[in-house]
C-alpha positions as CSV (number, residue, x, y, z in Angstrom):
1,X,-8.4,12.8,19.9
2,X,-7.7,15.7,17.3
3,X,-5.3,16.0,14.6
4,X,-2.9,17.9,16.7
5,X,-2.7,15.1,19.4
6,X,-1.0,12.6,16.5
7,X,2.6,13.4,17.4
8,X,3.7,9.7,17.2
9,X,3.2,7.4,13.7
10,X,4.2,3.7,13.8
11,X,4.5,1.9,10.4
12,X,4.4,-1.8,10.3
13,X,6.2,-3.2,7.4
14,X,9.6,-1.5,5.5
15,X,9.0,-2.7,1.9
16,X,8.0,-1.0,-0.9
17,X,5.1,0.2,0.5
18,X,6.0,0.6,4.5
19,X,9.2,2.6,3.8
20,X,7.5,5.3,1.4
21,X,4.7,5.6,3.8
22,X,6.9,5.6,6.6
23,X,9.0,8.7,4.6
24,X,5.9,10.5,3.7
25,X,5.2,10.9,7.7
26,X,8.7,11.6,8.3
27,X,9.1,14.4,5.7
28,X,5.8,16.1,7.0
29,X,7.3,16.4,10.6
30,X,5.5,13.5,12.7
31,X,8.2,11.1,14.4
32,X,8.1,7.9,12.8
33,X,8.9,4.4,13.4
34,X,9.4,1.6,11.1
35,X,8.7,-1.4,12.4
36,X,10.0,-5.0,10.9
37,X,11.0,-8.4,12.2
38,X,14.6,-8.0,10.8
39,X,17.4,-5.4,11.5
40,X,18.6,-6.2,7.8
41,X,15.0,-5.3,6.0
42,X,14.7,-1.9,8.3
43,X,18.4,-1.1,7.2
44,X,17.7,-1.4,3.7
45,X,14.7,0.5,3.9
46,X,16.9,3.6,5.7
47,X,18.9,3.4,2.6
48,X,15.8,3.5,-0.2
49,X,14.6,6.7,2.1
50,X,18.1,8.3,2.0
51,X,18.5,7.8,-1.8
52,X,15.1,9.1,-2.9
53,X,15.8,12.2,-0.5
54,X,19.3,12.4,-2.7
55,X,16.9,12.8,-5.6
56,X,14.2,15.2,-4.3
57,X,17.6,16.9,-3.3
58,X,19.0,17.0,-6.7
59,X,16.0,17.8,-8.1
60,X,15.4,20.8,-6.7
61,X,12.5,19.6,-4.7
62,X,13.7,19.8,-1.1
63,X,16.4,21.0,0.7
64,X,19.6,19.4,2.1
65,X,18.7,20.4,5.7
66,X,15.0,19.0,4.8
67,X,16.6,15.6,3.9
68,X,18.2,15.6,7.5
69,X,15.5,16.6,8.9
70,X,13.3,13.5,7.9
71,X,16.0,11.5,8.6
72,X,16.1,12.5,12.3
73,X,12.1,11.7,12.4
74,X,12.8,8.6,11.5
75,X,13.6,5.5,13.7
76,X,13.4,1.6,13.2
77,X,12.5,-1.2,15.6
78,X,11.9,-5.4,15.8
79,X,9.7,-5.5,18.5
80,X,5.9,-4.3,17.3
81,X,4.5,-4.3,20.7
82,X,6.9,-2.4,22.3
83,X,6.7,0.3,19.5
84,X,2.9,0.5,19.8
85,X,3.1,1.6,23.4
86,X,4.0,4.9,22.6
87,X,2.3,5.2,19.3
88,X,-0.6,7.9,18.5
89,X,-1.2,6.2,15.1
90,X,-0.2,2.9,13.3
91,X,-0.2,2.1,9.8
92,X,0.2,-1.7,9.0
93,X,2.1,-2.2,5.5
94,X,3.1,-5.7,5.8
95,X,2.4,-8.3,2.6
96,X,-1.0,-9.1,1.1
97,X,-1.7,-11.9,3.9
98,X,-4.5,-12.0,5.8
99,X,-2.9,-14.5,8.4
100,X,0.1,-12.3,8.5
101,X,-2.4,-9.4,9.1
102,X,-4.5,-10.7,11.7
103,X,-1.6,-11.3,13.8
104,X,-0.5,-8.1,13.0
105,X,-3.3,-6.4,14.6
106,X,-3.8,-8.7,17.5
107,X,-0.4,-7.0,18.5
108,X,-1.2,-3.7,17.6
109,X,-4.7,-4.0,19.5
110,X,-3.1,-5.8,22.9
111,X,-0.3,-2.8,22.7
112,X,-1.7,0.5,21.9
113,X,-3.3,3.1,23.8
114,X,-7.2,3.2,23.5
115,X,-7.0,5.8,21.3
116,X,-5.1,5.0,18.6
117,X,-6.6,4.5,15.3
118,X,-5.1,1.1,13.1
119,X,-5.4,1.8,10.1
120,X,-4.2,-0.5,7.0
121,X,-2.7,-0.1,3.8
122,X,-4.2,-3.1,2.1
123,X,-5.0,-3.0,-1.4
124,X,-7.7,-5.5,-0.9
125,X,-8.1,-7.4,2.0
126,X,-11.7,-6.5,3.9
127,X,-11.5,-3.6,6.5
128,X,-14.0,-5.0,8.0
129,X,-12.8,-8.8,8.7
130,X,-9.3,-7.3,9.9
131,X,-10.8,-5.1,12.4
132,X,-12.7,-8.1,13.8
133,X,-9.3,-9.5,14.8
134,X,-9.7,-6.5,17.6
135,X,-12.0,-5.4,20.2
136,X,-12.0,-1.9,19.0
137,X,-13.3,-2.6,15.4
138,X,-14.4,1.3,15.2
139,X,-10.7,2.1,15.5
140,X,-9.8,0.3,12.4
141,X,-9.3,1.6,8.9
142,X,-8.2,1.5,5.3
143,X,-5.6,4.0,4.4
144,X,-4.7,2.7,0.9
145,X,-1.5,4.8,-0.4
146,X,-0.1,4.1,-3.9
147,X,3.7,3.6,-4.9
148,X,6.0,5.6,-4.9
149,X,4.3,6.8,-1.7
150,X,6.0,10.2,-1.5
151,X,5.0,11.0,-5.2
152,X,1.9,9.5,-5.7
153,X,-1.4,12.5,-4.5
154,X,-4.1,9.5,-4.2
155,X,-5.1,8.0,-0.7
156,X,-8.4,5.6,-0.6
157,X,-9.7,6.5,3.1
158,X,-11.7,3.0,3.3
159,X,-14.3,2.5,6.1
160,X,-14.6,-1.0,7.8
161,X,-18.5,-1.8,8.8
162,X,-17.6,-0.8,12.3
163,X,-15.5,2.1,11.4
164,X,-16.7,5.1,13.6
165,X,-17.0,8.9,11.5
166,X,-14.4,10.1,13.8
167,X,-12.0,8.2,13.3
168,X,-13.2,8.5,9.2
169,X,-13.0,12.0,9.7
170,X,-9.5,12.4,11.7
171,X,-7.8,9.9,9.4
172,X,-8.6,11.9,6.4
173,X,-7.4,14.8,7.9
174,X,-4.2,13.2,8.8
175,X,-4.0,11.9,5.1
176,X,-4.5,15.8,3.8
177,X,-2.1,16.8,6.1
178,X,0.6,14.9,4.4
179,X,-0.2,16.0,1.2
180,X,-2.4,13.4,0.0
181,X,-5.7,14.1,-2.1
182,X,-8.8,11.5,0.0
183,X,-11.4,9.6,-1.9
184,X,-13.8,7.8,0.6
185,X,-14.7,4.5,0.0
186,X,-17.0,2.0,1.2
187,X,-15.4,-1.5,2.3
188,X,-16.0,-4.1,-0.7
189,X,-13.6,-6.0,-2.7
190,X,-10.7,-4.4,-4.4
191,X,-12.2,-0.7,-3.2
192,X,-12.3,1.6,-6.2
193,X,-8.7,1.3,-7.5
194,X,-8.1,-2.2,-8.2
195,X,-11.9,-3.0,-8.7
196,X,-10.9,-1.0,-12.1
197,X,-7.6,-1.5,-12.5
198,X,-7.3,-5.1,-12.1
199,X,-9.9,-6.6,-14.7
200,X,-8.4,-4.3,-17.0
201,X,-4.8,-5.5,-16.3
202,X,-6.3,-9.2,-16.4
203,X,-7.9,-8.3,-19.9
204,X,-5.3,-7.3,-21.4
205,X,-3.4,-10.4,-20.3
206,X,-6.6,-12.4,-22.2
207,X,-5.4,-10.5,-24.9
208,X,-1.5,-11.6,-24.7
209,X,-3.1,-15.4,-24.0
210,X,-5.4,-15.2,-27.2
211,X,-2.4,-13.6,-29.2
212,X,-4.7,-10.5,-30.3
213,X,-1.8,-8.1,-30.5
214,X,2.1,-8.4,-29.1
215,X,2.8,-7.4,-25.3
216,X,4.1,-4.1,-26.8
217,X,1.0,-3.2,-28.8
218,X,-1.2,-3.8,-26.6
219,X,0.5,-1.0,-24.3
220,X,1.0,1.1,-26.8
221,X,-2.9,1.0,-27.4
222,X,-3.8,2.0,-24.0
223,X,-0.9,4.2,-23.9
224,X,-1.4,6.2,-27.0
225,X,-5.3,5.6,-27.6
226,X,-6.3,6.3,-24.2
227,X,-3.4,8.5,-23.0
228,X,-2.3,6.3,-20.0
229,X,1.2,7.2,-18.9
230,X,2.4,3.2,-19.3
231,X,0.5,0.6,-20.8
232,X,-1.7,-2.3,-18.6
233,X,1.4,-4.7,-19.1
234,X,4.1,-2.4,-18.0
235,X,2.0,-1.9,-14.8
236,X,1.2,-5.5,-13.8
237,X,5.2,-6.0,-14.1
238,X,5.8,-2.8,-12.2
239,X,3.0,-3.8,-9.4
240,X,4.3,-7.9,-9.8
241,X,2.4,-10.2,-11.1
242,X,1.5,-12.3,-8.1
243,X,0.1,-8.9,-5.9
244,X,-1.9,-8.8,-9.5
245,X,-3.4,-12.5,-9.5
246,X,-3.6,-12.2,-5.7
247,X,-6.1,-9.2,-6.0
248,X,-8.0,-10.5,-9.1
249,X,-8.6,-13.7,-6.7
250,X,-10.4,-12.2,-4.2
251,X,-12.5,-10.2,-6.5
252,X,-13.5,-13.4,-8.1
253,X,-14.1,-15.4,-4.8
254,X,-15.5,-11.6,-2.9
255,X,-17.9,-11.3,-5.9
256,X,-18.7,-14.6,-6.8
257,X,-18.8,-13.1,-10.5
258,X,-17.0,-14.9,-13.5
259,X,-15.8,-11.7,-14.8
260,X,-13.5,-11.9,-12.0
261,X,-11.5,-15.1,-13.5
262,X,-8.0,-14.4,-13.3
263,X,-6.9,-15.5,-17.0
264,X,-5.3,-18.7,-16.9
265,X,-1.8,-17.2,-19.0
266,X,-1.7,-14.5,-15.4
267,X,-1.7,-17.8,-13.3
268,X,0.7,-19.8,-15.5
269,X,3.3,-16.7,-15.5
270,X,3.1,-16.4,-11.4
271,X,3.4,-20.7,-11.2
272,X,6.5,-20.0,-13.2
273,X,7.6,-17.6,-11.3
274,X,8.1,-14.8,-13.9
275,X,6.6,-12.1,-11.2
276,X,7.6,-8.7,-13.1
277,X,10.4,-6.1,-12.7
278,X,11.0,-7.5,-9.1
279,X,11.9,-10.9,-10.8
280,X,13.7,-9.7,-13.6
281,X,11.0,-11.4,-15.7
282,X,7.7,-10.5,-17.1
283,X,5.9,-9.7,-19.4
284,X,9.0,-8.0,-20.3
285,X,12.3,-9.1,-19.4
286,X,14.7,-6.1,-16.8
């Protein structure tokens, strides 16, 4: 297969994640297809697409007949096996669950043609142990985008242990294609962006637990002293703070290494249910 065979993208998932990727394919010209298990959560996606085309739009950006354009690549559907039967390329962007995700991609691998790559957006889940849920583990792949999906340059191609170099090869092209700068990665916990990001995210929250500085100083330190553009805090709020203590677990139980410990004040805040910005609590309160 070659990138000009790819006519066809199916994205599992219309969250945060599954609608921006699903718009990013859209707005590069491949017909797209969101897939969920509720009419309500594709609608609502639809509408997030719509409104940040109304602000490219405004912006200056993109053009009105661009907006309808993407719009008319896009379509939704409930049932994932039907939509894989005419898929050239999937994209799973369902929760953090590896149950969820091996069901996910026992679907996709019963359904889809033999020569359609499955690739995943996990942020740190193993490549390799979801592609053993298929027969065709060489098909299987990371493709880690970052939110907002249609702003953010950074894909992490991520091979599985059985991920073959053309597939590697034709999934970083496809990832170019829609404007995104590659980094390839090798399949261990947390990949390079949250194998960084996370224990400094969980350190600062050591620093909040040992009452070192306030919640605002301490992003004002990494904002100012090491130009970031928000501070550690901010971020775990923005990315929630159970996707946070979710990752920093299995960096702790992939590694085995204690400086992998998701601090006990990180833990507390999630049993509490004060998750971020999506909660309306946080660190900070929205």
């Amino acid at each position: 297969m070659t990138l000009e065979d790819i006519k066809n993208v199916v994205v599992v998932g219309a969250g945060t994640m599954g609608n921006g990727i699903a718009h990013t394919f859209a707005q590069n010209g491949y017909s797209t297809t969101m897939v969920d298990v509720k009419q309500e959560f594709l609608d609502r996606a639809l509408q997030t697409i719509s409104g940040n085309l109304d602000r490219q739009v405004k912006k200056g950006t993109f053009s009105a007949e661009e907006k309808t354009a993407t719009l008319a690549n896009l379509k939704t559907a409930t049932n994932l096996g039907e939509a894989c039967k005419t898929a050239d390329f999937v994209v799973e962007a369902a929760t953090e669950n590896q149950q969820l995700k091996s069901a996910i991609f026992r679907t996709m691998d019963e359904n889809c043609a033999p020569h359609v790559i499955m690739a995943t957006n996990t942020s740190s889940i193993s490549i390799t142990e979801i592609a053993a849920y298929t027969k065709r583990p060489g098909n299987v792949i990371g493709m880690h985008f970052f939110n907002p999906v249609p702003l953010m340059k950074l894909c992490e191609i991520i091979r599985g242990l059985a991920t073959t170099e053309e597939v590697f090869a034709l999934t970083e092209k496809l990832a170019q294609k829609v404007g995104k700068t590659t980094v390839s990665v090798q399949d261990y916990p947390g990949f390079i962006s949250n194998r960084i990001l996370m224990p400094m995210i969980n350190e600062a929250v050591y620093c909040v637990m040992e009452n070192i500085a306030s919640v605002e100083d301490i992003d004002t330190v990494m904002k100012l002293g090491m130009n970031h553009p928000m501070g550690p805090l901010t971020l775990a709020d923005f990315i929630g703070l159970d996707t946070c203590l979710a990752i920093m677990e299995v960096l702790h139980n992939g590694f085995g290494d204690t400086k992998y410990r998701p601090c006990p004040l990180l833990r507390k805040m999630v049993a509490a249910g004060y998750l971020g910005k999506k909660a309306g609590r946080g660190f900070y309160t929205y």
